[in-house]
C-alpha positions as CSV (number, residue, x, y, z in Angstrom):
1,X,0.0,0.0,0.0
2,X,0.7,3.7,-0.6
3,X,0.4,6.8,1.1
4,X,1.4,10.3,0.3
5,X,1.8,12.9,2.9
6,X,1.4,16.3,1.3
7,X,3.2,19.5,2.6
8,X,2.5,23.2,2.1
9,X,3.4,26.5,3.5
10,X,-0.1,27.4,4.2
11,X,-1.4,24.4,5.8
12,X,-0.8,21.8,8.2
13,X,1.0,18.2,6.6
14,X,-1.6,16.1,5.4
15,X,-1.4,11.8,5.0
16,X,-3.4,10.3,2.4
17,X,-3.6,6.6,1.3
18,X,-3.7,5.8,-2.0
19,X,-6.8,3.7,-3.7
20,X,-6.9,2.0,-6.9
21,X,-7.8,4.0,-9.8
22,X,-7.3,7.0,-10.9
23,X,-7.1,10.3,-8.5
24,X,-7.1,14.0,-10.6
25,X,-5.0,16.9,-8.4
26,X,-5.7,20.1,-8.7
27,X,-7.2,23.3,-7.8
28,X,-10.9,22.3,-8.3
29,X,-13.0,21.5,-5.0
30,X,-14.1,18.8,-6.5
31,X,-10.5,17.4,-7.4
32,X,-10.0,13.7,-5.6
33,X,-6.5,15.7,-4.0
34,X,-6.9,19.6,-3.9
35,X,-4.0,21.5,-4.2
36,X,-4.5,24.9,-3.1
37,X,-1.7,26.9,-4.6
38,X,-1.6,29.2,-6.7
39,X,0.3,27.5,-9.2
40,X,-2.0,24.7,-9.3
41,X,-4.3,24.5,-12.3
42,X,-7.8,23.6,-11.5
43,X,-7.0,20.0,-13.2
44,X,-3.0,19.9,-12.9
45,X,-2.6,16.4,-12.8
46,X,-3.8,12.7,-12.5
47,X,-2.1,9.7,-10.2
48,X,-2.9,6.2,-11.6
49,X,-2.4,3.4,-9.0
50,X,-2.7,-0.2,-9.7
51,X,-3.0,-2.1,-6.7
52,X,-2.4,-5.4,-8.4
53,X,0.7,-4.5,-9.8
54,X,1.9,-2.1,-7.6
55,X,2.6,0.1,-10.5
56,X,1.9,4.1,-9.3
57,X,2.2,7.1,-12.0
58,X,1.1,10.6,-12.4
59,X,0.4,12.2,-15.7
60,X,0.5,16.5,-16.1
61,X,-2.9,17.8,-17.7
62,X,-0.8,20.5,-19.5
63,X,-0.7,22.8,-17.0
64,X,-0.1,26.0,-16.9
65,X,3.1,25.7,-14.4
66,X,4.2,22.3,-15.2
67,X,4.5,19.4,-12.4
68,X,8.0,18.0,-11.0
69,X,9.0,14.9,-9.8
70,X,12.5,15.1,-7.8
71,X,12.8,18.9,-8.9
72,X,12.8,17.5,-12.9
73,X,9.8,18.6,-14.8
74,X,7.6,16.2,-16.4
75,X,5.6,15.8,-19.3
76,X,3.3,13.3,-20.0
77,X,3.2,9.8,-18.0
78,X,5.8,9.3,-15.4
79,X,6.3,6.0,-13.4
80,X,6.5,6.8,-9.8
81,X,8.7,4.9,-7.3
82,X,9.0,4.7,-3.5
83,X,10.3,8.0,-2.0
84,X,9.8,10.4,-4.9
85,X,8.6,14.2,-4.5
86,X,6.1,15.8,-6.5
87,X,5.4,19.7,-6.8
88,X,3.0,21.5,-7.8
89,X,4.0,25.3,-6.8
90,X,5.0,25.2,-3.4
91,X,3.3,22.3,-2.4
92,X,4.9,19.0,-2.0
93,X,3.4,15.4,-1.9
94,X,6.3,13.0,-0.7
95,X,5.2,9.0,-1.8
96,X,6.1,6.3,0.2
97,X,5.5,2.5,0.0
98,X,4.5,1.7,3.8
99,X,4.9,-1.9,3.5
100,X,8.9,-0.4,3.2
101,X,8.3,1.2,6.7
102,X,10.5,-1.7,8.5
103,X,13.3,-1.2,6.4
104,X,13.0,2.7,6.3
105,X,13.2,3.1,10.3
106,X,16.0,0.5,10.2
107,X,18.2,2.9,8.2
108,X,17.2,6.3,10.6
109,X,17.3,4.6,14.0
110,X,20.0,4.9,16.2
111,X,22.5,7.3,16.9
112,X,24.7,9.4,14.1
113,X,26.5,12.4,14.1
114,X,25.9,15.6,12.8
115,X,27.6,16.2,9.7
116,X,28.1,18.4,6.9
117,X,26.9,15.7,4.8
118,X,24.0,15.0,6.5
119,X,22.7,19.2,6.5
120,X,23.6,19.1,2.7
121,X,21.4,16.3,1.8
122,X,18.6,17.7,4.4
123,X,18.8,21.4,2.1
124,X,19.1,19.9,-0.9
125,X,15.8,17.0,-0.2
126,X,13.6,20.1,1.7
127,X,14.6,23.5,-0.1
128,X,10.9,24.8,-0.2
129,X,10.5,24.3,3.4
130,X,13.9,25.2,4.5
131,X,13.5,28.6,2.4
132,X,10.1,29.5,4.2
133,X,11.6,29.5,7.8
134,X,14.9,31.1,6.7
135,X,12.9,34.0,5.4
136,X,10.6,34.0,8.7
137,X,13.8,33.6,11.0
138,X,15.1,37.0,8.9
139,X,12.5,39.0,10.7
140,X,13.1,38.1,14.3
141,X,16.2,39.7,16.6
142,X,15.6,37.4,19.7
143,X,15.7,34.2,21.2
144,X,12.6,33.9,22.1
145,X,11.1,34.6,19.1
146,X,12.8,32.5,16.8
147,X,12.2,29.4,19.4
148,X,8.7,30.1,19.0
149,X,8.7,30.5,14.9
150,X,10.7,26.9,15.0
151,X,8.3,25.5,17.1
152,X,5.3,26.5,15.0
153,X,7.0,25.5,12.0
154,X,7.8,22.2,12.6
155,X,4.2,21.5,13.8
156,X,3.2,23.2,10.4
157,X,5.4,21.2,8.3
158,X,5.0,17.5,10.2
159,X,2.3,15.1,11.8
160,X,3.8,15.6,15.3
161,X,2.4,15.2,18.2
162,X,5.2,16.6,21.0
163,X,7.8,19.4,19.7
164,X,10.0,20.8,22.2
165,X,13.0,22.7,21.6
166,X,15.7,22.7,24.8
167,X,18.1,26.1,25.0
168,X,21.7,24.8,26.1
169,X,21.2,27.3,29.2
170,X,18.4,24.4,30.2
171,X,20.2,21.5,29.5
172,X,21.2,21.3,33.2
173,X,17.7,20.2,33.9
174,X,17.7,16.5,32.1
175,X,20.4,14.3,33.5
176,X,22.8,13.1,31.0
177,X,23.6,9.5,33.0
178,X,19.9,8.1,31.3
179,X,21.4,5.6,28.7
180,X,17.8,5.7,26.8
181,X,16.9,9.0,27.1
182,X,17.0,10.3,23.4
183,X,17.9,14.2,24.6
184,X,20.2,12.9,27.1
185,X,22.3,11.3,24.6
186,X,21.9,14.2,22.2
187,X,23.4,16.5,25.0
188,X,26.4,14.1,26.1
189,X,27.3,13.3,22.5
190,X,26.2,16.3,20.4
191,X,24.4,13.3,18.5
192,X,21.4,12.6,16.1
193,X,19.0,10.1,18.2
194,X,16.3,8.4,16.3
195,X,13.6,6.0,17.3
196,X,10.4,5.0,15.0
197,X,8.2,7.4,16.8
198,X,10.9,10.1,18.6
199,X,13.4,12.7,16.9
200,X,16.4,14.8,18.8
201,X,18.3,16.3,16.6
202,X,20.9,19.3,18.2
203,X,21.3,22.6,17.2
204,X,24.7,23.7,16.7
205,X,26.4,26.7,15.3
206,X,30.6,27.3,14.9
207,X,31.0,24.2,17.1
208,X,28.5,25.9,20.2
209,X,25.7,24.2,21.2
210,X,22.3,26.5,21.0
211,X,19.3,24.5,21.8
212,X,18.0,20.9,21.0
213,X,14.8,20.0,18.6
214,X,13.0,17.0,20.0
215,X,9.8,16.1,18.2
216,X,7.3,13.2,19.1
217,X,4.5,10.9,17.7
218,X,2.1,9.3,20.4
219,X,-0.8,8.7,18.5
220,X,-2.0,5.0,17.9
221,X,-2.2,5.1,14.2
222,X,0.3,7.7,14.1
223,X,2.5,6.5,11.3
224,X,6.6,6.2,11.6
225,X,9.1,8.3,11.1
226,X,10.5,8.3,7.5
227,X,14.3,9.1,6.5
228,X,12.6,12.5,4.8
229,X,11.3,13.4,8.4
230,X,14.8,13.0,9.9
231,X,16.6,15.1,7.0
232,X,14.2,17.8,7.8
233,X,14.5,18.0,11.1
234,X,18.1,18.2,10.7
235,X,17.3,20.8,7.9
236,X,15.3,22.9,10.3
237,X,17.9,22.5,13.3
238,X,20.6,24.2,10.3
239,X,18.7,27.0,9.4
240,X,17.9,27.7,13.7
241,X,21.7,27.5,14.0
242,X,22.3,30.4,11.5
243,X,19.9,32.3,13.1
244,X,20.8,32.3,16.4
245,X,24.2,33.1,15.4
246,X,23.0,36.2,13.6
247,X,21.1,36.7,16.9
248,X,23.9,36.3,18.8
249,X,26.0,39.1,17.3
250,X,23.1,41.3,16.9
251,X,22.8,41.4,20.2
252,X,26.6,41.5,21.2
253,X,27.0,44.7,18.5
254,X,24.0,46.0,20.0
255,X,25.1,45.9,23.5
256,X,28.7,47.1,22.8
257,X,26.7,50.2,21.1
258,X,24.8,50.8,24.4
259,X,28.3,50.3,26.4
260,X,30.0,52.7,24.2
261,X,27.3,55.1,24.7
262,X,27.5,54.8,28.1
263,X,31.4,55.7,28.2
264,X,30.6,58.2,26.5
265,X,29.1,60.2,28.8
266,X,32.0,59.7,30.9
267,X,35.1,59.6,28.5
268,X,36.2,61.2,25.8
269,X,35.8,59.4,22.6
270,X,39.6,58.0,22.4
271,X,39.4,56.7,25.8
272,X,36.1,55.2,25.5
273,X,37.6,53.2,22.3
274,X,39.8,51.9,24.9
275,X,38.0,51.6,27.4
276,X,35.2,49.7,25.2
277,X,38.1,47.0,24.0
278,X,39.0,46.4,28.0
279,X,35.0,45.3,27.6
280,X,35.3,43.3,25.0
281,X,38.2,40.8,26.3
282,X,36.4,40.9,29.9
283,X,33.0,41.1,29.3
284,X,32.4,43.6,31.9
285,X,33.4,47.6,32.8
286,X,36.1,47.9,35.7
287,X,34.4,47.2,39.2
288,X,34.7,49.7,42.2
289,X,38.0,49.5,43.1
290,X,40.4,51.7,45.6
291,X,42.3,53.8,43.5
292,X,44.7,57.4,44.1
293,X,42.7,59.7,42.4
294,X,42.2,64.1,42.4
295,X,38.8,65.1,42.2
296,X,37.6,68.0,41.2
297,X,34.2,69.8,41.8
298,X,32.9,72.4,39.9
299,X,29.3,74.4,40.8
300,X,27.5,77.1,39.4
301,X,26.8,79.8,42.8
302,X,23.4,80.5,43.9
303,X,21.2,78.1,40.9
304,X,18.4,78.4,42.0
305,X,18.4,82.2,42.7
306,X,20.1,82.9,39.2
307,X,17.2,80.5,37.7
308,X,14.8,82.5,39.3
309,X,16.0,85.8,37.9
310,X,16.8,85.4,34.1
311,X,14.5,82.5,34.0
312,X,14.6,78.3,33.6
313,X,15.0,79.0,29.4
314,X,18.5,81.4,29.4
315,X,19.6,79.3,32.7
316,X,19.6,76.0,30.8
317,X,21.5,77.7,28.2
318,X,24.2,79.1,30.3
319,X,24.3,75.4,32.2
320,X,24.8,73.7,28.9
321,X,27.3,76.2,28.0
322,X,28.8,75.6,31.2
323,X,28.8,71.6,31.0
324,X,30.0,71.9,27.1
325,X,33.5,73.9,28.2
326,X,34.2,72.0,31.3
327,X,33.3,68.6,29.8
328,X,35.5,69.0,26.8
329,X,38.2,70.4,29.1
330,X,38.2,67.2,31.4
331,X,38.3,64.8,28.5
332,X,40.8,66.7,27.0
333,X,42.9,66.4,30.1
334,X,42.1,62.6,30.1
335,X,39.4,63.2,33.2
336,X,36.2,61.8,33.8
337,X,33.1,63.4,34.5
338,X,29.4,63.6,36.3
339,X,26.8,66.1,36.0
340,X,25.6,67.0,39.5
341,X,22.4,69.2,38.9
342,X,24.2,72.7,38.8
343,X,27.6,71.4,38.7
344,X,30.4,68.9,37.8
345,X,32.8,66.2,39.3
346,X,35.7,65.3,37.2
347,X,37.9,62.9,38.9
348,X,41.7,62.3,37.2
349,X,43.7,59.1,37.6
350,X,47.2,58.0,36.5
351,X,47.0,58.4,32.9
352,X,50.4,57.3,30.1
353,X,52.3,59.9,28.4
354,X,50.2,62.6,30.2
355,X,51.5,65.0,33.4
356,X,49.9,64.4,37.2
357,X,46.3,63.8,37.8
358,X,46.8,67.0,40.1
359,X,48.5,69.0,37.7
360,X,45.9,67.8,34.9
361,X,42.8,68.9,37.8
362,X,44.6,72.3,38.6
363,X,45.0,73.1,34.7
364,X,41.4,72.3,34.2
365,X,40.0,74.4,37.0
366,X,41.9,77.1,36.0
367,X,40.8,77.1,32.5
368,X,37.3,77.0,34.0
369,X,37.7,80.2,36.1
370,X,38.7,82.1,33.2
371,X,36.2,81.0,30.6
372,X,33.5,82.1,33.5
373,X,35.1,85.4,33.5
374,X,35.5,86.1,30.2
375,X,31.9,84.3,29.0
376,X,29.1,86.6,28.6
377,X,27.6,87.4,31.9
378,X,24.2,85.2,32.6
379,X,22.4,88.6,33.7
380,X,23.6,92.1,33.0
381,X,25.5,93.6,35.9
382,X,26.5,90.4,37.4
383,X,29.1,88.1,35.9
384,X,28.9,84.2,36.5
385,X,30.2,82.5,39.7
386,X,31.6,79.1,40.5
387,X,33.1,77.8,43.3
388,X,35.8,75.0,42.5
389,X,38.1,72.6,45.0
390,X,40.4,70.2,44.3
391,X,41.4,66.6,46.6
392,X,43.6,64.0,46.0
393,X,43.4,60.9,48.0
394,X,41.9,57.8,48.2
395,X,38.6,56.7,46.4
396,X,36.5,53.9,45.1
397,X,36.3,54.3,41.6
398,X,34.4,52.1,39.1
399,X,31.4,51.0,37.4
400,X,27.9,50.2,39.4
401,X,24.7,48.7,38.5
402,X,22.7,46.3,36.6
403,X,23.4,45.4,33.1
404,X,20.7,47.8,31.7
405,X,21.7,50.3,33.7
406,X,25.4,51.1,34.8
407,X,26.8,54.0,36.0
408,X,30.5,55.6,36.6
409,X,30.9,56.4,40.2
410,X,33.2,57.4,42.6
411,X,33.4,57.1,46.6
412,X,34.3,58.1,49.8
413,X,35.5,60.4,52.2
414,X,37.6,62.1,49.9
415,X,34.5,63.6,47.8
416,X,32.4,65.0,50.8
417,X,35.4,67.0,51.6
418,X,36.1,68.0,48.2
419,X,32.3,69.3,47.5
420,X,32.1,70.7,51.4
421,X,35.2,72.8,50.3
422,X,33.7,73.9,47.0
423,X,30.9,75.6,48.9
424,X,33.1,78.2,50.4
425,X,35.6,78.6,47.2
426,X,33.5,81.5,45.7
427,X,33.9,84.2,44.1
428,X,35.4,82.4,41.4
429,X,38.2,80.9,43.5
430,X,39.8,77.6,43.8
431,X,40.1,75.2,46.8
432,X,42.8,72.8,47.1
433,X,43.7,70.0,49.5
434,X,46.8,69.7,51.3
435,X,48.6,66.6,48.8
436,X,46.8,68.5,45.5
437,X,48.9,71.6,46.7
438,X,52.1,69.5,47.6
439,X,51.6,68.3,43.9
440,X,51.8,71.7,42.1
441,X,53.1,73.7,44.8
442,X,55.9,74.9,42.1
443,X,53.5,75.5,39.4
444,X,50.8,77.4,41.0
445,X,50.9,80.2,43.8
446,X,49.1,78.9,47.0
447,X,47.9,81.1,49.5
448,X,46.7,79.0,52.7
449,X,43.5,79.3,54.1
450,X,44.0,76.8,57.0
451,X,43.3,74.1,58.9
452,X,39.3,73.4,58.3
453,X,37.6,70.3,60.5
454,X,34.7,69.2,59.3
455,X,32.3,66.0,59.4
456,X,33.6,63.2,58.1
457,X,37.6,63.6,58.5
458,X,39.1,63.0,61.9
459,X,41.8,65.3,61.4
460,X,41.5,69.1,60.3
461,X,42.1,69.5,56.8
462,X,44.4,71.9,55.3
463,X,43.6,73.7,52.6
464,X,44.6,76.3,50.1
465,X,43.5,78.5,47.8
466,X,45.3,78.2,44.0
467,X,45.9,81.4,41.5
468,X,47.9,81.4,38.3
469,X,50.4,79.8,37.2
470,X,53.8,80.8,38.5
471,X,57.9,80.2,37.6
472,X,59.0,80.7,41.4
473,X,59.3,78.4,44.3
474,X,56.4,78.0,46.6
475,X,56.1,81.4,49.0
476,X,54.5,81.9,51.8
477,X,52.8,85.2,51.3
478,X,52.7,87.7,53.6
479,X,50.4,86.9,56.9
480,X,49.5,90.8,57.3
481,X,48.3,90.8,53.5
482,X,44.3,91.7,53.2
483,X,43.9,88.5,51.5
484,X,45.1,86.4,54.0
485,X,43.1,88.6,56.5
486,X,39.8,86.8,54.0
487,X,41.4,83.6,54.0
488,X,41.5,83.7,57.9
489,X,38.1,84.8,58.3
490,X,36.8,82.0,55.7
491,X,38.5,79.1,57.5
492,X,37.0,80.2,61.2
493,X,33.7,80.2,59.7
494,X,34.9,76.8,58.0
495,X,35.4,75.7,61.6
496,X,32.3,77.0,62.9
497,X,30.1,75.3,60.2
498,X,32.3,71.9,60.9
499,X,31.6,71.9,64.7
């Protein structure tokens, strides 16, 4: 006996069993097989089967797009034997002689490996199939998706009753010691398991293993699995692969775009590059980790009042001229900054080929005082104001969060001083710490404001106040001078406020 399992993109697979006689295909309703395709004809073809002799042929009607047999068109009568494929359009009828079953199964059960071979012959026996869910897996960008596509597919495509496909991420959950178990085996040995009613076939891409596609009949008069089922399973598995792949590295060119955006807003484009390929060998940005670092805080005076008066529309305009300079300064000076509502933290570590992170951090507030001074004024009759301090010390510098979300931080002590000591550095003057001032002591003038406690350091910090650039050793200046007479009166009610 005969039967002929007919395939087609638009409908589920469909077993028929041949009669004696003559059967007409075609497009008609009334047709004994109706083909609906396009490219059918209403009466495309006839099938003659003699049971007596066994003897099975189809004969084209003169269609108007020709039938094939085996991907050769036909004209006229053409014998048909055991395994052949017809076509009409995009639907395929696949003949097989089921009292050849027994010897069929004997040739797919069992375990193989996965070859080249074997995915050759699978594309070259299914390419209608094949070329439907390679141009459905083109349209998805995720995991998920394309699982989900697969799955449908194959229940599309063949009379299955169980299709599960296993990410390698789950393959933890089936133990591997199961001798029988057809996925176990396929895990441990990266293998093609066959039995007459059960398929695993694995899913593999550049040697890595993706997923696993396990399909199942448990029907009574569910029929067995053919070699054609097997080569398109392993067809299907193939074309997964390639997607996942492409899934793969759309994702992986999608996140180092989102990472490189993200150091971005941190680094300067060079150092980002560089920063970005660290990423790429690692997989991760640098954790918090204790580093020597000068910090450096820059803030706008009185915000809120200077919003107030020219309004929120000319004060975001002087802020973002504001962040533009500075930012461009730090990154120029290899630094790496925040935004902090009306101000900026720049913090400057060891960099090659460049001078100290203090003498980067004192450059860059200088710069910063002069472009305030020289920029037009945010309101007429008053000039801009910032207050700027510089620390160097000890700090925990790195990358925080979760992977959608990361952020460049840095902590400790060392930055509530720093932004405590920014407060009082205005009009327009700069702060420094103790070691900052030790660092550039013969590049800058330093007049010394004093011994400051406040919360959070144990011991009184000294600090300084920085002016240009100089050519002469470190002075003292004069103690009776007016502006140490300021200085003085700023650090008692430094002391005061640190009480």
């Amino acid at each position: 006996m005969w039967s002929m399992t007919i395939t087609s993109p638009k409908s589920k697979p469909l077993q028929i069993k041949l009669t004696s006689g003559k059967m007409m295909i075609g497009r008609m309703v009334a047709s004994d097989i109706v083909i609906d395709d396009t490219a059918a004809s209403r009466r495309h073809a006839e099938i003659y089967y003699d049971s007596t002799t066994e003897m099975i042929g189809i004969n084209d009607l003169k269609s108007s797009n020709g039938t094939y047999v085996n991907r050769q068109k036909i004209s006229g009568f053409y014998r048909l034997h055991d395994g052949d494929v017809i076509r009409i359009g995009q639907t395929e009828m696949h003949l097989a002689k089921m009292t050849d079953t027994a010897a069929i199964q004997k040739d797919i059960t069992g375990t193989s490996m996965l070859t080249r071979g074997m995915v050759l012959e699978a594309v070259d026996e299914h390419p209608i199939p094949l070329n439907e869910i390679t141009e459905e897996l083109n349209t998805v960008i995720d995991f998920d998706s394309a699982i989900r596509l697969v799955k449908d597919m194959i229940k599309r495509t063949m009379l299955v009753d169980v299709c599960e496909i296993l990410l390698a991420a789950d393959f933890k959950k089936i133990s591997t010691e199961n001798p029988d178990h057809l996925m176990a085996r396929t895990i441990r040995n990266s293998s093609v398991e066959a039995t007459s009613l059960a398929l695993c076939v694995p899913i593999i891409g550049g040697g890595k293993p993706y997923a696993l596609i396990y399909v199942e009949k448990n029907r009574p008069e569910a029929h067995p699995f053919e070699k054609r089922d097997l080569q398109l399973v392993i067809g299907i598995s193939h074309q997964t692969a390639l997607a996942l792949q492409r899934i793969e590295l759309l994702e992986k060119i999608r996140k180092e775009g989102q990472v490189k955006q993200l150091l971005l807003r941190f680094l300067s484009p060079i150092e980002a590059e560089d920063e970005l390929k660290d990423y790429l060998k690692t997989g991760k940005l640098p954790d918090l980790a204790e580093k020597t670092v000068t910090v450096l805080f820059a803030e706008i005076a009185d915000s809120t009042g200077l919003m107030q008066r020219i309004g929120s529309k000319k004060f975001t305009a002087y802020l973002n001229t504001f962040y533009q300079f500075a930012t461009q300064l730090v990154f120029k000076n290899s630094g790496v900054t925040r935004y902090l509502g009306d101000g900026l933290l720049a913090v400057f570590m060891e960099a090659k080929d460049k001078p100290s992170h203090e003498e980067r951090a004192a450059g860059v507030a200088c710069e910063i005082i002069d472009f305030i001074r020289r920029a037009d004024p945010p309101e007429p009759g008053r000039a801009g104001v910032v207050g700027i301090a510089i620390n160097t010390g000890k700090a925990l510098v790195g990358y925080v969060g979760a992977q959608e979300r990361v952020e460049f931080n840095v902590l400790g002590n060392l930055i509530k001083i720093t932004y405590r000591m920014q407060e009082y550095a205005v009009p327009n003057r700069i702060f420094v710490g103790a070691a900052t001032g030790q660092a550039v002591r013969n590049l800058y003038l330093l007049e010394k404001v004093g011994s400051l406690t406040m919360r959070g350091s144990e011991q009184p910090i000294e600090a300084f106040a920085l002016s240009f650039m100089k050519t002469a050793p470190f002075v003292q200046p004069d103690k009776n001078s007016d502006m140490q007479a300021a200085f003085k009166a700023i650090a008692e009610k430094l002391k005061t406020l640190g009480k």
